[in-house]
CHARMM-style PDB file with segment names, atoms N, HN, CA, C and O in Angstrom:
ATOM      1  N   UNK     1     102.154  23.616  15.601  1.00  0.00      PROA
ATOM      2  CA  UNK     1     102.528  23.203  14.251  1.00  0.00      PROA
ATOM      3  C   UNK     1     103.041  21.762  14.295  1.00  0.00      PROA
ATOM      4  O   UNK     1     103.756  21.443  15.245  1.00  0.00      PROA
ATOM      5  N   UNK     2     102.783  20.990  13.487  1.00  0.00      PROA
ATOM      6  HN  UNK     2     102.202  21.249  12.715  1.00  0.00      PROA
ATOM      7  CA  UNK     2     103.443  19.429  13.257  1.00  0.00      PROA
ATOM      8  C   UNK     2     104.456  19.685  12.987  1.00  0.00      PROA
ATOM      9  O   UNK     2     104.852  20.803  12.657  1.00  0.00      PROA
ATOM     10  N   UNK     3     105.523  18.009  13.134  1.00  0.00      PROA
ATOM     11  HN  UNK     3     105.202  17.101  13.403  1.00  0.00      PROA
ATOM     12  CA  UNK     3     106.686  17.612  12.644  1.00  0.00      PROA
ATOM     13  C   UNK     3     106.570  17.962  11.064  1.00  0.00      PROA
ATOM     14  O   UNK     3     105.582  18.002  10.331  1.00  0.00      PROA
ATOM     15  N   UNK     4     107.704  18.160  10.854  1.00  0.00      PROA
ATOM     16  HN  UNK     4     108.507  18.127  11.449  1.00  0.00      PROA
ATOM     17  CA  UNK     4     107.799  18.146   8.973  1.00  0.00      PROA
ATOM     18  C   UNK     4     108.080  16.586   9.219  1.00  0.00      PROA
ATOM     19  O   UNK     4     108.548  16.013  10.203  1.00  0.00      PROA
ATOM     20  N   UNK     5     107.605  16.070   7.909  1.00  0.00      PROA
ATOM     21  HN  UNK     5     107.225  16.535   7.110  1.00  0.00      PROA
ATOM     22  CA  UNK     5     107.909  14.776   7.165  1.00  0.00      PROA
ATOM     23  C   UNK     5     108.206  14.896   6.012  1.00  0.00      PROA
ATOM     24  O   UNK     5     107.623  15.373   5.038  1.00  0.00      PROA
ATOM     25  N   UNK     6     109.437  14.300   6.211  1.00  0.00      PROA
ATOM     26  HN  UNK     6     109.911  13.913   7.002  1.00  0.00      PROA
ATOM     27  CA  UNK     6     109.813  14.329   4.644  1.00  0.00      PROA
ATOM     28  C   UNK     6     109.061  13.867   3.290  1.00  0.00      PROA
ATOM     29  O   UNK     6     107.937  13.367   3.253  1.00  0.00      PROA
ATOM     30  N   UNK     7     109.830  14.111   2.275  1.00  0.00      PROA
ATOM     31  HN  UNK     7     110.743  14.518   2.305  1.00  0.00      PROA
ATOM     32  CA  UNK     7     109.112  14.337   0.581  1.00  0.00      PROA
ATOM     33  C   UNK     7     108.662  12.263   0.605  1.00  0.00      PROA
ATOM     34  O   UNK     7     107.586  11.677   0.493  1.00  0.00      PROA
ATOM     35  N   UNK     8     110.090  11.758   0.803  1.00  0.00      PROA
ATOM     36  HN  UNK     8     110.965  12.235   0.894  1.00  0.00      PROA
ATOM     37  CA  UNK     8     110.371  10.319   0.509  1.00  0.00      PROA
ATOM     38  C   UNK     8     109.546   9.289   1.286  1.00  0.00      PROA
ATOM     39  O   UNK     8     109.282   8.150   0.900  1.00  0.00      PROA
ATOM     40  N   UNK     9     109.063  10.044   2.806  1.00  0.00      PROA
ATOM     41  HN  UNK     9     109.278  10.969   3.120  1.00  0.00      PROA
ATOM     42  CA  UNK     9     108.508   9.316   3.556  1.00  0.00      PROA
ATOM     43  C   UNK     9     106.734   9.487   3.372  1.00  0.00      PROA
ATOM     44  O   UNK     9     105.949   8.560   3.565  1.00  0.00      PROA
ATOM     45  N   UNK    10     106.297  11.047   2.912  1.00  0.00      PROA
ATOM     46  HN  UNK    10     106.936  11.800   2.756  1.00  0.00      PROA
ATOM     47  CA  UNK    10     105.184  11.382   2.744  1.00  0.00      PROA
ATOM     48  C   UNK    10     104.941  10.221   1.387  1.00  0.00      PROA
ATOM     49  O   UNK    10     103.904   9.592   1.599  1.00  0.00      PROA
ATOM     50  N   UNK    11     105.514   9.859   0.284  1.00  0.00      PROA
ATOM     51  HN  UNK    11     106.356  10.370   0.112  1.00  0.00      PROA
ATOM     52  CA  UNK    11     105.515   9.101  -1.140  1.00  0.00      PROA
ATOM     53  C   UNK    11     105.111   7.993  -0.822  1.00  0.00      PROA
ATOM     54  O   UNK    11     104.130   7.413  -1.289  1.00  0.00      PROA
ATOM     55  N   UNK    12     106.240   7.415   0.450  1.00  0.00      PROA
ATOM     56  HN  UNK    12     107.037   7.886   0.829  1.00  0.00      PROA
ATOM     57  CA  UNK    12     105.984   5.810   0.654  1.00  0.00      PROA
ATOM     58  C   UNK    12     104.567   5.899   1.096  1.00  0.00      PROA
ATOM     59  O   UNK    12     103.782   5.161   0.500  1.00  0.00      PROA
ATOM     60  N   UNK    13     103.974   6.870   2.277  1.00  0.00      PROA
ATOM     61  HN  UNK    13     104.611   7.470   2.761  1.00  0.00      PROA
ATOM     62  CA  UNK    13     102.824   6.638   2.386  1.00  0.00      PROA
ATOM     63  C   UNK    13     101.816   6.398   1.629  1.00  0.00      PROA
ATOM     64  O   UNK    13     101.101   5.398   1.573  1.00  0.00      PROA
ATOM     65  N   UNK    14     101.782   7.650   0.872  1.00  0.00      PROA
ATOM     66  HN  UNK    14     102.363   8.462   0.917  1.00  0.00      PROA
ATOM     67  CA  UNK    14     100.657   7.679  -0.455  1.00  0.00      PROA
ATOM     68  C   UNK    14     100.750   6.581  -1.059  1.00  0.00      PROA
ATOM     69  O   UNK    14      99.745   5.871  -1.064  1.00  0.00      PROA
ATOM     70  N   UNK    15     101.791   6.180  -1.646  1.00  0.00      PROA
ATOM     71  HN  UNK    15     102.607   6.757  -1.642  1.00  0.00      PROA
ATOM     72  CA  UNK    15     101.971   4.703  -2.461  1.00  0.00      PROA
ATOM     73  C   UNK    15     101.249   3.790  -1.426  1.00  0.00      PROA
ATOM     74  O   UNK    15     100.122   3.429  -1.764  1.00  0.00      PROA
ATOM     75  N   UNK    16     101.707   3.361  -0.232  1.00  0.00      PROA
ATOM     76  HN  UNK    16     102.623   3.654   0.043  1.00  0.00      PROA
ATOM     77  CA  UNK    16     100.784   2.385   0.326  1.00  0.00      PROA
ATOM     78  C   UNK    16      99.577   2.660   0.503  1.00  0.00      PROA
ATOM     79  O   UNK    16      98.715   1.781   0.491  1.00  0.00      PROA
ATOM     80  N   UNK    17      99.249   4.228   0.741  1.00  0.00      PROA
ATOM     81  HN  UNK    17      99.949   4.942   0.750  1.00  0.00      PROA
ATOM     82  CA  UNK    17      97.542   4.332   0.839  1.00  0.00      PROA
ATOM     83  C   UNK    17      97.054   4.084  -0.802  1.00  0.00      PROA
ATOM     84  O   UNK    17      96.145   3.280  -1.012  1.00  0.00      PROA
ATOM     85  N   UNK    18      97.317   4.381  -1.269  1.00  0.00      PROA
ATOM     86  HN  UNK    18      98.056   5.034  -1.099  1.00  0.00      PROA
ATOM     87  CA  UNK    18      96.954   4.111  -3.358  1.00  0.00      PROA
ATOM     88  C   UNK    18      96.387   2.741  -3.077  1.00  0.00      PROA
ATOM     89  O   UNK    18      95.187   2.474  -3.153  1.00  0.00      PROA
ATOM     90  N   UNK    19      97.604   1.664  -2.654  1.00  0.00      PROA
ATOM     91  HN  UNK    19      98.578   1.881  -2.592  1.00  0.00      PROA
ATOM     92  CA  UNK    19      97.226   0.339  -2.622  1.00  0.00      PROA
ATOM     93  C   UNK    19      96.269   0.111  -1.785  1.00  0.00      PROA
ATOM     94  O   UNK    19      95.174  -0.211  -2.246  1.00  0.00      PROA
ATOM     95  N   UNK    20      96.407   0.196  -0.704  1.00  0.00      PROA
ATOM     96  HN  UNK    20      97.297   0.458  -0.330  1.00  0.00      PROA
ATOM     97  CA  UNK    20      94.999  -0.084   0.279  1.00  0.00      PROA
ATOM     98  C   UNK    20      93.633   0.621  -0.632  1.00  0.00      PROA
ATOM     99  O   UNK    20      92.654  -0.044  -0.970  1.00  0.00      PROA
ATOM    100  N   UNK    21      93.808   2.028  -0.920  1.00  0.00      PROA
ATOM    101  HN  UNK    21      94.604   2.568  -0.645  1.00  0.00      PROA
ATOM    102  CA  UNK    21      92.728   2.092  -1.793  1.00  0.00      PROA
ATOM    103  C   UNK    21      91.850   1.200  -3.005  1.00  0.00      PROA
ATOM    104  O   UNK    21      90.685   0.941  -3.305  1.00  0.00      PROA
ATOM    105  N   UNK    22      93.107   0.954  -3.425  1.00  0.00      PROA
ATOM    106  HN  UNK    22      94.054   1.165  -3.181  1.00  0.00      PROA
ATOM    107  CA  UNK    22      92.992   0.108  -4.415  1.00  0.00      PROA
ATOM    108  C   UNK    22      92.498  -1.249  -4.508  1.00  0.00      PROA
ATOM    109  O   UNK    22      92.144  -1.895  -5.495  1.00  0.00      PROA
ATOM    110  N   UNK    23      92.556  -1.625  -2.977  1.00  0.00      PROA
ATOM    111  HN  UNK    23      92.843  -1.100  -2.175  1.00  0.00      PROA
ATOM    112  CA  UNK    23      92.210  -2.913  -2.552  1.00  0.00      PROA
ATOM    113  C   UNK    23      90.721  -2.948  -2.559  1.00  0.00      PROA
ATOM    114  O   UNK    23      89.994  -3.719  -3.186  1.00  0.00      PROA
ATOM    115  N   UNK    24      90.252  -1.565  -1.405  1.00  0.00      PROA
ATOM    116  HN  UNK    24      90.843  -0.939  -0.895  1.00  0.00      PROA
ATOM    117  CA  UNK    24      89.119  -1.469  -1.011  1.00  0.00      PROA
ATOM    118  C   UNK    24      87.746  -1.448  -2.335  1.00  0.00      PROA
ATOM    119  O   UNK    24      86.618  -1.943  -2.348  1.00  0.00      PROA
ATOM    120  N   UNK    25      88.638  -0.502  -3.487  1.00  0.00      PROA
ATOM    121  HN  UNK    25      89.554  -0.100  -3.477  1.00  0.00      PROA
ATOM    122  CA  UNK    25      87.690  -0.881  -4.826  1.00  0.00      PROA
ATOM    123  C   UNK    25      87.225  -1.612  -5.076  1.00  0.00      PROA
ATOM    124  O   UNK    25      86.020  -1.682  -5.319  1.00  0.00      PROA
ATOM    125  N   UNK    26      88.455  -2.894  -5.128  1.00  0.00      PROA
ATOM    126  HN  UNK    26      89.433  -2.837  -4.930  1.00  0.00      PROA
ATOM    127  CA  UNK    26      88.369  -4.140  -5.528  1.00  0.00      PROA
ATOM    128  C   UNK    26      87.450  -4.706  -4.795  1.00  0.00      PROA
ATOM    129  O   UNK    26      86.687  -5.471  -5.385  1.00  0.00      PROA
ATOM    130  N   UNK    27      87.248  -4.478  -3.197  1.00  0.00      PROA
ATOM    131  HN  UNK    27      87.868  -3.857  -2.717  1.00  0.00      PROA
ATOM    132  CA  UNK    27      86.694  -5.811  -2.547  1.00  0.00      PROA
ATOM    133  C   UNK    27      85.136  -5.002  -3.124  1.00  0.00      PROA
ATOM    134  O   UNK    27      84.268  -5.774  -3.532  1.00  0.00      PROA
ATOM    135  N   UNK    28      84.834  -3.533  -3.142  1.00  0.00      PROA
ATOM    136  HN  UNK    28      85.539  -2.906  -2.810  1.00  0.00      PROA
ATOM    137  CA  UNK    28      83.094  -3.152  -3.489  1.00  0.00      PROA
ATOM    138  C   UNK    28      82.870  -3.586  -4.669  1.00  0.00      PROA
ATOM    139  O   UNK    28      81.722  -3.945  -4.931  1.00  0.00      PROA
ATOM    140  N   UNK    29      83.826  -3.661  -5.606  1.00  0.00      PROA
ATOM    141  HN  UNK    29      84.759  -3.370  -5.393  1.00  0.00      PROA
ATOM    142  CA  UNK    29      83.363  -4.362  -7.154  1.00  0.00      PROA
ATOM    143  C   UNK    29      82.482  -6.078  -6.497  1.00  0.00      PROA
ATOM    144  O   UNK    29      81.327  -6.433  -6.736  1.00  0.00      PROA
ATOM    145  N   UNK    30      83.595  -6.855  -5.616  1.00  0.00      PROA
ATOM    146  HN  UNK    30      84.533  -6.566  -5.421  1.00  0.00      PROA
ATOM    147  CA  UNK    30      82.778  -7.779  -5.184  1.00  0.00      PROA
ATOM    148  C   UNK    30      81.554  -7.866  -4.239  1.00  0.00      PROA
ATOM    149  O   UNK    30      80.865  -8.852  -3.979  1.00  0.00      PROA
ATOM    150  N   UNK    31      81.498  -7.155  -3.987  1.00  0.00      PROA
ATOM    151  HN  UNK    31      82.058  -6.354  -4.198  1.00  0.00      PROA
ATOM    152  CA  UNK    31      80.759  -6.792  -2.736  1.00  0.00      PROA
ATOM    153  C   UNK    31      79.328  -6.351  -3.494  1.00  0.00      PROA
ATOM    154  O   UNK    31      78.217  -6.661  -3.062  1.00  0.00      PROA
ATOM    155  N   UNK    32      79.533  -5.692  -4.514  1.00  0.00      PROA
ATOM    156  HN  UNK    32      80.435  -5.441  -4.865  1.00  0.00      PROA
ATOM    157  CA  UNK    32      78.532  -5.552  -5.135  1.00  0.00      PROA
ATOM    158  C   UNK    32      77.792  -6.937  -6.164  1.00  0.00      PROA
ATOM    159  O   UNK    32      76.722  -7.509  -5.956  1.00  0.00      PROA
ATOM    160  N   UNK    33      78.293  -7.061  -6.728  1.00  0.00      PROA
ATOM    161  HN  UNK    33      79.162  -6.596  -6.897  1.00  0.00      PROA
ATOM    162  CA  UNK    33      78.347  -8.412  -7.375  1.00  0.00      PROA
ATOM    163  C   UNK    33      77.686  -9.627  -6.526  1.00  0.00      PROA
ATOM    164  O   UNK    33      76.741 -10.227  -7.038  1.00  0.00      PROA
ATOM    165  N   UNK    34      78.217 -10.054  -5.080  1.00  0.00      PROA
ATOM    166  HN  UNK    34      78.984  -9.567  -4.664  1.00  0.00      PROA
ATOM    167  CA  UNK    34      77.455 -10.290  -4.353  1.00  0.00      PROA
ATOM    168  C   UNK    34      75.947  -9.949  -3.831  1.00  0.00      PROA
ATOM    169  O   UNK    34      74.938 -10.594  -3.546  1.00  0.00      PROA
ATOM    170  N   UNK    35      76.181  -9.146  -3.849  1.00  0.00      PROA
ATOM    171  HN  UNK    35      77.001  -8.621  -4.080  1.00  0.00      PROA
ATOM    172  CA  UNK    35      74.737  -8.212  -3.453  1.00  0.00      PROA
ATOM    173  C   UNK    35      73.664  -8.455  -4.698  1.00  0.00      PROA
ATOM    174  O   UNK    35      72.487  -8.610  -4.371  1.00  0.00      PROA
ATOM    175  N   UNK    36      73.878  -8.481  -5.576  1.00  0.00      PROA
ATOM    176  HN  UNK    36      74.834  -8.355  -5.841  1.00  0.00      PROA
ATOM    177  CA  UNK    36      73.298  -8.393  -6.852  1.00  0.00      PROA
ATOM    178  C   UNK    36      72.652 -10.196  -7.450  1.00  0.00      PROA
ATOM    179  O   UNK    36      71.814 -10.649  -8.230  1.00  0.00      PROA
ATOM    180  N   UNK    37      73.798 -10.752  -6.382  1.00  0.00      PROA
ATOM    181  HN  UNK    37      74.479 -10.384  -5.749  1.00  0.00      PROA
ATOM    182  CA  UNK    37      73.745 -12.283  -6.529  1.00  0.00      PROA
ATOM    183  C   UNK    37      72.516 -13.131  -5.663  1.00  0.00      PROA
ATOM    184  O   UNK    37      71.988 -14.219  -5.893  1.00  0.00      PROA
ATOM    185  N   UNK    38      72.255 -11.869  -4.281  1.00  0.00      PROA
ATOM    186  HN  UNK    38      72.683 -10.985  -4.095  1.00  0.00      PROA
ATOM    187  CA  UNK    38      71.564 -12.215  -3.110  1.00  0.00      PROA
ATOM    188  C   UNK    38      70.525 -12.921  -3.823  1.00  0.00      PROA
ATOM    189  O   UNK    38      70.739 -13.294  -4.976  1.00  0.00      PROA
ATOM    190  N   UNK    39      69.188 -13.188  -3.132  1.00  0.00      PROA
ATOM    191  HN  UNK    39      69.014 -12.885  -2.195  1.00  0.00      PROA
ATOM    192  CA  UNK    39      68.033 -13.249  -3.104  1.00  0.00      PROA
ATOM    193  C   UNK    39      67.634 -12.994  -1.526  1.00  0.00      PROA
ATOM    194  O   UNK    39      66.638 -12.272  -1.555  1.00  0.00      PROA
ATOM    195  N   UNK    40      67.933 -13.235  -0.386  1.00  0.00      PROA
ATOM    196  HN  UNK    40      68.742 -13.821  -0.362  1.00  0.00      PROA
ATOM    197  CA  UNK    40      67.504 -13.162   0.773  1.00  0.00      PROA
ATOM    198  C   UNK    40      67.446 -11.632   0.673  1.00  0.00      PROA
ATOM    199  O   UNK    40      68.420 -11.153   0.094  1.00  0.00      PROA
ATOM    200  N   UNK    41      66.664 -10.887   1.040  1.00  0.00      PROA
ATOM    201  HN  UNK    41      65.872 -11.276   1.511  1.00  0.00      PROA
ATOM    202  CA  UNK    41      66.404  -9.379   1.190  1.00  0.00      PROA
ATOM    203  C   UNK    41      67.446  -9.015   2.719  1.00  0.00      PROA
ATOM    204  O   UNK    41      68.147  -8.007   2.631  1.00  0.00      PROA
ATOM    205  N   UNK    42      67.514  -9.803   4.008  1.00  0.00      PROA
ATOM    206  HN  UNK    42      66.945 -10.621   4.079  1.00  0.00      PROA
ATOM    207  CA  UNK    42      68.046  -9.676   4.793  1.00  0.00      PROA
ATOM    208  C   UNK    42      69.760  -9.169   4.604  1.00  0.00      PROA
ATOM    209  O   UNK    42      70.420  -8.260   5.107  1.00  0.00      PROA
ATOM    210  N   UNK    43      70.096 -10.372   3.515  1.00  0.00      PROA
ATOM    211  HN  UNK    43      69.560 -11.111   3.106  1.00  0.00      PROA
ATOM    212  CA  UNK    43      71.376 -10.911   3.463  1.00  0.00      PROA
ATOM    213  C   UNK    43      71.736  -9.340   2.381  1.00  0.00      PROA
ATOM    214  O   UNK    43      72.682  -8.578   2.579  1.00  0.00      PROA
ATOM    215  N   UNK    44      70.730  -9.204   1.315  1.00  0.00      PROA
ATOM    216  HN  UNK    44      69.961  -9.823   1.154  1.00  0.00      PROA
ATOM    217  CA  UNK    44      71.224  -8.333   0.149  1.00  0.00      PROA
ATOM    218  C   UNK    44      71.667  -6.963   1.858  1.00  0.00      PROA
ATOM    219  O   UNK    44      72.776  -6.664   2.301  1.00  0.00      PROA
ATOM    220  N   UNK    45      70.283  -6.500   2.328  1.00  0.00      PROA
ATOM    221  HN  UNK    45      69.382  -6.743   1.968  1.00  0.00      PROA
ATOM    222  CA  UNK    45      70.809  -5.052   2.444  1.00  0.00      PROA
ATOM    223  C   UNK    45      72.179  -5.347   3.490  1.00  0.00      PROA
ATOM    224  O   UNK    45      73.089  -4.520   3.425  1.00  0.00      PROA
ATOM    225  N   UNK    46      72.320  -6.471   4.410  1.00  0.00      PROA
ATOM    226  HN  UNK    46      71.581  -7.142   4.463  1.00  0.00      PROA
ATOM    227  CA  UNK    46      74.136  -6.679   4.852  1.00  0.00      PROA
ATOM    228  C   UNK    46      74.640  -5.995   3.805  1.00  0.00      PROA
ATOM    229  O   UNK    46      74.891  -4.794   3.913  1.00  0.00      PROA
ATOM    230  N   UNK    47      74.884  -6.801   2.463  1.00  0.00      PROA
ATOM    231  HN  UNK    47      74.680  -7.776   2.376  1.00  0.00      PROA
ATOM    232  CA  UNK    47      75.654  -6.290   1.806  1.00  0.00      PROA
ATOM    233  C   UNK    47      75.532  -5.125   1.425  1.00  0.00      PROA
ATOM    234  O   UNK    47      76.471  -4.915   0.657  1.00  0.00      PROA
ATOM    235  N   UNK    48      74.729  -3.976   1.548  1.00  0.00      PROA
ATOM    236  HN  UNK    48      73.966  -4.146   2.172  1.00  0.00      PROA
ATOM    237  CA  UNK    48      74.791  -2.848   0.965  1.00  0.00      PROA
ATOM    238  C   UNK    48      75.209  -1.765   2.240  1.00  0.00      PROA
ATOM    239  O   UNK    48      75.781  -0.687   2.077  1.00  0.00      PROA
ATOM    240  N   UNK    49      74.696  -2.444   3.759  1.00  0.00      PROA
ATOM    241  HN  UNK    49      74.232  -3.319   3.891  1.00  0.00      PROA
ATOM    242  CA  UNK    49      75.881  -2.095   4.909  1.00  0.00      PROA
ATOM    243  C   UNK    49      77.029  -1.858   4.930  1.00  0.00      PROA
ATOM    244  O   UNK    49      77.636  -0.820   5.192  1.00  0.00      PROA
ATOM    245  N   UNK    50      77.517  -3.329   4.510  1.00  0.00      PROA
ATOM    246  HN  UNK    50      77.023  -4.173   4.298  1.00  0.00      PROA
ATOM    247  CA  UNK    50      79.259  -3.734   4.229  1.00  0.00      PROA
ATOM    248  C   UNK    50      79.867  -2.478   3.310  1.00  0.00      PROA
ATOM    249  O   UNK    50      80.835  -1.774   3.599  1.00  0.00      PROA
ATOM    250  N   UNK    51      79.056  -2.401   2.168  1.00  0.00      PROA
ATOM    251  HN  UNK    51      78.270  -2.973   1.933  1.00  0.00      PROA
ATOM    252  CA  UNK    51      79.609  -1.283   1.467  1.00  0.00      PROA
ATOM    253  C   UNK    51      79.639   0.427   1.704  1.00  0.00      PROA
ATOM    254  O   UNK    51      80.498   1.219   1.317  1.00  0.00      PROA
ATOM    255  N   UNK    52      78.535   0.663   2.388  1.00  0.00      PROA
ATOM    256  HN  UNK    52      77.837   0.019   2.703  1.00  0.00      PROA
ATOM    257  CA  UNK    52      78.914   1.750   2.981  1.00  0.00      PROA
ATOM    258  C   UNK    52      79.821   2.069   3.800  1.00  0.00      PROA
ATOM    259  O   UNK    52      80.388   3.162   3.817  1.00  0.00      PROA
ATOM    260  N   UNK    53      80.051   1.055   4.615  1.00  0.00      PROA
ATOM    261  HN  UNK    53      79.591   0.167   4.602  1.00  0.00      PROA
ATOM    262  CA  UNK    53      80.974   1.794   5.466  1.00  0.00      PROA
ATOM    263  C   UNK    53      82.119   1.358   4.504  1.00  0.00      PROA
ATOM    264  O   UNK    53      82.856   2.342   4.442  1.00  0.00      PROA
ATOM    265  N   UNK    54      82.605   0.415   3.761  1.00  0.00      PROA
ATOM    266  HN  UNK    54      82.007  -0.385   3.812  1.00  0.00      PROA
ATOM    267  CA  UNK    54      83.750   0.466   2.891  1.00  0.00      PROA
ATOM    268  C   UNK    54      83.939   1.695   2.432  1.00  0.00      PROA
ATOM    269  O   UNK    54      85.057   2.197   2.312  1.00  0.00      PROA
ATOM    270  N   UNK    55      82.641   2.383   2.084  1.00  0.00      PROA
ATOM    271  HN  UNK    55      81.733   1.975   2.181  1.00  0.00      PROA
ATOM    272  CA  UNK    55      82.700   3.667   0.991  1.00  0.00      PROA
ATOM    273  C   UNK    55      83.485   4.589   2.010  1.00  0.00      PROA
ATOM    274  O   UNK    55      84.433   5.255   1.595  1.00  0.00      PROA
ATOM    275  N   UNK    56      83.084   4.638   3.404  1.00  0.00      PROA
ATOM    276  HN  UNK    56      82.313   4.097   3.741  1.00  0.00      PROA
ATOM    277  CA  UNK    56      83.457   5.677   4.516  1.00  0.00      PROA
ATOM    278  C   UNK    56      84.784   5.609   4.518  1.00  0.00      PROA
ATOM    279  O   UNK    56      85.455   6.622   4.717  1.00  0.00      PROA
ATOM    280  N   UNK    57      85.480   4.099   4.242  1.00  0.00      PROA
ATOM    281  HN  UNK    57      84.935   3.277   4.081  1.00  0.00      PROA
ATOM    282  CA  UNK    57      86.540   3.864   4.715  1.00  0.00      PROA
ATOM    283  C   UNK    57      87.563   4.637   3.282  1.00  0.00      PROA
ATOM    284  O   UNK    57      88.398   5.527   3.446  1.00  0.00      PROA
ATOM    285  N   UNK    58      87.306   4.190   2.343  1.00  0.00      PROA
ATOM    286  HN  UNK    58      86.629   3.467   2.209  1.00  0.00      PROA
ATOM    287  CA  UNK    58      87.420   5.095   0.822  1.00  0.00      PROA
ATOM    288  C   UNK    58      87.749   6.176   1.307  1.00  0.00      PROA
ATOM    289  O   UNK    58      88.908   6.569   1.448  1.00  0.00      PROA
ATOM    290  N   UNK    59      86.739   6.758   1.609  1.00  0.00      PROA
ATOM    291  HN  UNK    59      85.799   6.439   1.495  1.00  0.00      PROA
ATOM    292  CA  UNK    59      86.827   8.375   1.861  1.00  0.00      PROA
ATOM    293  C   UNK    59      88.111   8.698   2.910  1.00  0.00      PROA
ATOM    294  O   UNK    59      89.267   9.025   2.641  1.00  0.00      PROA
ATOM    295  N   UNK    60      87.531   8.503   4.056  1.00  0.00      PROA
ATOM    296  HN  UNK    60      86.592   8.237   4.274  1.00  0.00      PROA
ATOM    297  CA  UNK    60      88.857   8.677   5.095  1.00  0.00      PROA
ATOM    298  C   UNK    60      90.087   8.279   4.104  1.00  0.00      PROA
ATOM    299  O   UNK    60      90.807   9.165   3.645  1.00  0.00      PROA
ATOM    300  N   UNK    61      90.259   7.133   3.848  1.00  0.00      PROA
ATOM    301  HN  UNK    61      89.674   6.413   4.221  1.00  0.00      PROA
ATOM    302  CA  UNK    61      91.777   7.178   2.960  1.00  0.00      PROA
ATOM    303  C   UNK    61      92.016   7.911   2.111  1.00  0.00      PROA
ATOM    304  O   UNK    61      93.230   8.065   1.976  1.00  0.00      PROA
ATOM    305  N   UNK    62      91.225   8.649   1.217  1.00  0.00      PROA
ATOM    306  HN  UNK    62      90.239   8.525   1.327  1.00  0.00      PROA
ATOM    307  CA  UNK    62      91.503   9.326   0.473  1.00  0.00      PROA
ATOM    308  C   UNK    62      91.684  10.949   0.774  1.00  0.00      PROA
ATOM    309  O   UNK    62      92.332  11.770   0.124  1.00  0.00      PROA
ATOM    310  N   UNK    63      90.992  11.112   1.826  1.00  0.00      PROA
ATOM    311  HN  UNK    63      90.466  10.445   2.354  1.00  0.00      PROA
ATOM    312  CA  UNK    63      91.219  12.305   2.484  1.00  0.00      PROA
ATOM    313  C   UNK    63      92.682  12.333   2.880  1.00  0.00      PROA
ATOM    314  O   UNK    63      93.566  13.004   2.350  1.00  0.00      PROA
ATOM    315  N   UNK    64      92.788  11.534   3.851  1.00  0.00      PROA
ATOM    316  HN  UNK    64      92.069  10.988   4.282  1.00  0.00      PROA
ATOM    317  CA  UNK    64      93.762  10.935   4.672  1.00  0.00      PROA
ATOM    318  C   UNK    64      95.443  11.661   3.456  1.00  0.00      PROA
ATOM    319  O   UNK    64      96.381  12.441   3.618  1.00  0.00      PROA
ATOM    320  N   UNK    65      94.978  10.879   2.486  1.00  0.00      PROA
ATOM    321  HN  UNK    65      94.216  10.245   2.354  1.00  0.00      PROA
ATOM    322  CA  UNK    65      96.231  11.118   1.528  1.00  0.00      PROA
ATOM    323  C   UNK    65      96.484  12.607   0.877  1.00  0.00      PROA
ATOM    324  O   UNK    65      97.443  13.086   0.271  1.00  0.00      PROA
ATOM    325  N   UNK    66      95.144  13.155   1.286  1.00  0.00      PROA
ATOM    326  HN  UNK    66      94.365  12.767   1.779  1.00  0.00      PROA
ATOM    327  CA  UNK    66      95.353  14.435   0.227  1.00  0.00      PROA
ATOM    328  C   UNK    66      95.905  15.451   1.348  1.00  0.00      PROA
ATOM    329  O   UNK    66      96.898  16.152   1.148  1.00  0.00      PROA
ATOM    330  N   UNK    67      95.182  15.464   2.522  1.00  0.00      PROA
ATOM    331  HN  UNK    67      94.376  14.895   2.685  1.00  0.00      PROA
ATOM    332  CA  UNK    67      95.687  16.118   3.566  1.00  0.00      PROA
ATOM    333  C   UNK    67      97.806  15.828   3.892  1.00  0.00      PROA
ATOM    334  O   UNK    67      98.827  16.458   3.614  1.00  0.00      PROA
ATOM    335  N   UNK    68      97.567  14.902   4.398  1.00  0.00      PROA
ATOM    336  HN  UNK    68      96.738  14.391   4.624  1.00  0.00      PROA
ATOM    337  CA  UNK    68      98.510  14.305   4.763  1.00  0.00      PROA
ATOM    338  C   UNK    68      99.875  13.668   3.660  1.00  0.00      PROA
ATOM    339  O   UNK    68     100.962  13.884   4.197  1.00  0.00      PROA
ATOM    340  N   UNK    69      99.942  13.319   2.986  1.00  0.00      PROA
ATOM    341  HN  UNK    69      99.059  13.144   2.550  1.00  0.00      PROA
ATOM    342  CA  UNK    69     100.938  13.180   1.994  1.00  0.00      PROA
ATOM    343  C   UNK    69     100.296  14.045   0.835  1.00  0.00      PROA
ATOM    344  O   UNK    69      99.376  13.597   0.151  1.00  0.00      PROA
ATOM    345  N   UNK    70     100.657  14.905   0.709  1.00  0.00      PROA
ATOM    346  HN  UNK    70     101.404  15.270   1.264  1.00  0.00      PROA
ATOM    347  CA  UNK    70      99.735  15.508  -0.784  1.00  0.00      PROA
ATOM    348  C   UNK    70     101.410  15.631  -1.062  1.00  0.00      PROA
ATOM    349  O   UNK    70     102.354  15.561  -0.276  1.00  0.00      PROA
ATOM    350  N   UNK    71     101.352  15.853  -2.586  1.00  0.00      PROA
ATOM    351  HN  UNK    71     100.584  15.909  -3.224  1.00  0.00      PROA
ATOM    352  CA  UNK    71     102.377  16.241  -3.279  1.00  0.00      PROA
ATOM    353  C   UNK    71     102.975  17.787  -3.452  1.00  0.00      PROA
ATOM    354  OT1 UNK    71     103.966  17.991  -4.152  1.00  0.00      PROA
TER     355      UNK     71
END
């Protein structure tokens, strides 16, 4: 069985994972936008690389929070 973690310390987490989440949105809104901007076919699918694994990274954090700090 794990350590208990407290209510206050599980919060701070979530709050900082929210933000990192929140970041990661932000950078695929650009990321896409970029992509959309390409013309090099090489350069576009990079960018649609870049975003998948962003998306992976999404996920894990969001897992991450529901498991692990859930309310």
């Amino acid at each position: 069985m794990g350590v208990r973690i407290e209510r206050k310390d599980k919060n701070l987490m979530r709050s900082h994972l929210e933000q990192v989440l929140q970041m990661q949105k932000d950078i695929d809104k650009s990321m896409e936008l970029f992509q959309a901007d390409t013309a090099v076919e090489e350069y576009k699918n990079f960018w649609g690389e870049l975003r998948g694994i962003n998306s992976q990274n999404m996920q894990t954090v969001s897992r991450y929070m529901v498991r692990k700090c859930n309310r």
